[in-house]
C-alpha positions as CSV (number, residue, x, y, z in Angstrom):
1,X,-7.2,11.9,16.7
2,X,-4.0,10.9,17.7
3,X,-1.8,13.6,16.0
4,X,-4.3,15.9,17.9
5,X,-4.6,14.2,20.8
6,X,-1.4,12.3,21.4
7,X,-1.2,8.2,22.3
8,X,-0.9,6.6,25.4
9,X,0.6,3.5,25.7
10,X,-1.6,1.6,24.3
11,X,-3.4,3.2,21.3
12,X,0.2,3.3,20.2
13,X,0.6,-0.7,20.3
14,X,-2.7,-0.8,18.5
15,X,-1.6,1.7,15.8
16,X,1.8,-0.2,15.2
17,X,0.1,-3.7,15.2
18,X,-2.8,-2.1,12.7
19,X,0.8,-0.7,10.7
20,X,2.6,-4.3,10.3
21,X,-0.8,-6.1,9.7
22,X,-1.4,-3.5,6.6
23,X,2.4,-3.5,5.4
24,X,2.1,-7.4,5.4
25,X,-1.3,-6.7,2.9
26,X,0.6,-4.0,0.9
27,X,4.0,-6.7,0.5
28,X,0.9,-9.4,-0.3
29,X,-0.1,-7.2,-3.2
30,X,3.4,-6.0,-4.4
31,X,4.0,-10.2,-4.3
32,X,0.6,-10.9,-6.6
33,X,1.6,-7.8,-9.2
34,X,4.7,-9.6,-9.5
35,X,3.5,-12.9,-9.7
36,X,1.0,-12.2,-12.7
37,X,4.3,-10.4,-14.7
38,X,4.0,-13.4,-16.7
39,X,0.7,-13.5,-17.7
40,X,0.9,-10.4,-18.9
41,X,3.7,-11.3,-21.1
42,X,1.9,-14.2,-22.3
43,X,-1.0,-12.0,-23.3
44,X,1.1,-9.6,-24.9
45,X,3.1,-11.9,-26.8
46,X,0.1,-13.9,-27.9
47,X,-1.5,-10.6,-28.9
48,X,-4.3,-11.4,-26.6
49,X,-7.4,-9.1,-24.5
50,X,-5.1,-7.6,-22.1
51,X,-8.4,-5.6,-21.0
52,X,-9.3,-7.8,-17.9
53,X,-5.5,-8.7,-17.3
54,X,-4.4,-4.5,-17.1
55,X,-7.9,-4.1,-14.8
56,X,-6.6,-6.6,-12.3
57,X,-3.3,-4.7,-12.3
58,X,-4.8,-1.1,-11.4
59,X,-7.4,-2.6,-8.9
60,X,-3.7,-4.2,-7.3
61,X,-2.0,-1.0,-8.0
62,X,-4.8,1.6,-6.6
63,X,-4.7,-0.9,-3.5
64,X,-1.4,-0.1,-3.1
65,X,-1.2,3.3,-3.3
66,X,-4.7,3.2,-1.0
67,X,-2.2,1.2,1.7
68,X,0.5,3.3,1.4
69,X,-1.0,6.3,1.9
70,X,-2.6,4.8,5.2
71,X,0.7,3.2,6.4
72,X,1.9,6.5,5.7
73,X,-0.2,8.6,7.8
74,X,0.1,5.7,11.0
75,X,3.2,6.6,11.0
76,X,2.8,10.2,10.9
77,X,0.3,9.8,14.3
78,X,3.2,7.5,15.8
79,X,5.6,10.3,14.9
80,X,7.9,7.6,12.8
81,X,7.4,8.3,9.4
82,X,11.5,8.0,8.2
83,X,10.6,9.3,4.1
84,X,9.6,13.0,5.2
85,X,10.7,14.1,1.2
86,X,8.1,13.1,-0.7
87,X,6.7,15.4,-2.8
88,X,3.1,13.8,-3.6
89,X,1.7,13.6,-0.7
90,X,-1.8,14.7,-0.3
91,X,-2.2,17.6,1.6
């Protein structure tokens, strides 16, 4: 709606606010992956089930990508996106 439509005033403070609140989540996850690096090299190195440990890592990592792609397109509607090159984008 708001690439169609354009934003007034305020439905563009609510866009941005809704854009920081989910690039806080998607630094929160990015924080998490990194914080269970060593578990994962514990499992490894102990030869371990790395099943449930590698599921908890591509629930985090679809999140991501989920968060991104949202932050993403916000910034599209506000007409701010700054990485304009990426090819993978979904069209």
């Amino acid at each position: 709606e708001a690439k169609a439509e354009g934003l007034d005033g305020e439905a563009g403070t609510r866009l941005r606010e809704e854009r920081r609140r989910l690039e806080e989540r998607y630094a929160a996850e990015a924080e998490a992956v990194v914080g269970r690096a060593a578990a994962w090299d514990r499992v490894v190195d102990e030869a371990g089930d790395r099943g449930p440990l590698l599921e908890w890592f591509k629930q985090r990592l679809a999140t991501r990508a989920y968060l991104r792609t949202v932050i993403d397109d916000l910034s599209d509607a506000l007409g701010e996106r700054q990485d304009q090159h990426v090819s993978h984008r979904r069209h």
